[in-house]
N, C-alpha and C positions, 0 to 999 in steps of 0.2 A: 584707921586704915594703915595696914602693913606693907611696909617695901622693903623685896628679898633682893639684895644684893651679888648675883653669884659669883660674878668675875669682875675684876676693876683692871683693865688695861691702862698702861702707861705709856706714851713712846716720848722716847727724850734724844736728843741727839750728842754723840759724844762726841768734842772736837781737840783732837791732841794741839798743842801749840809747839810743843817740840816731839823730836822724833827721839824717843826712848827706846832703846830693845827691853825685851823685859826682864835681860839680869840688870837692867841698870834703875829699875823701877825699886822704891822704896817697900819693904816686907809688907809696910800698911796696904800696899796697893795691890800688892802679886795675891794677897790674902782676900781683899774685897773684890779685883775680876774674877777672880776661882770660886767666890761665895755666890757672886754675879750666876757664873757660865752655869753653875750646880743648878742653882735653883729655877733657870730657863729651861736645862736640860730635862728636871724634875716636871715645867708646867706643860712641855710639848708634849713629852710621855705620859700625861696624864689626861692628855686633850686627845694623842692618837688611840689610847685606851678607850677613852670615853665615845668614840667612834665606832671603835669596833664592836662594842657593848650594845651597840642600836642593832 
């Protein structure tokens, strides 16, 4: 017996300890919230797509 998998949500909590602005964030990080923001951006548009397709 098969199990389809189709979506795996995650919720995680992000807690800053200091207050950074974001030119003071190291490239590593300014690089991973922007890979972050894209690819949330990427699953909502494809969940509001997938709605309107009903």
């Amino acid at each position: 017996m098969s199990i389809e998998i189709k979506q795996l949500l995650i919720k995680s909590n992000i807690i800053q300890r200091n207050k950074l602005e974001d030119s003071e964030l190291p490239e590593d990080y300014r690089e991973l919230k922007e890979d972050i923001l894209a690819e949330c951006q990427r699953l909502i548009h494809d969940s509001l797509q997938r709605k309107e397709d009903r």
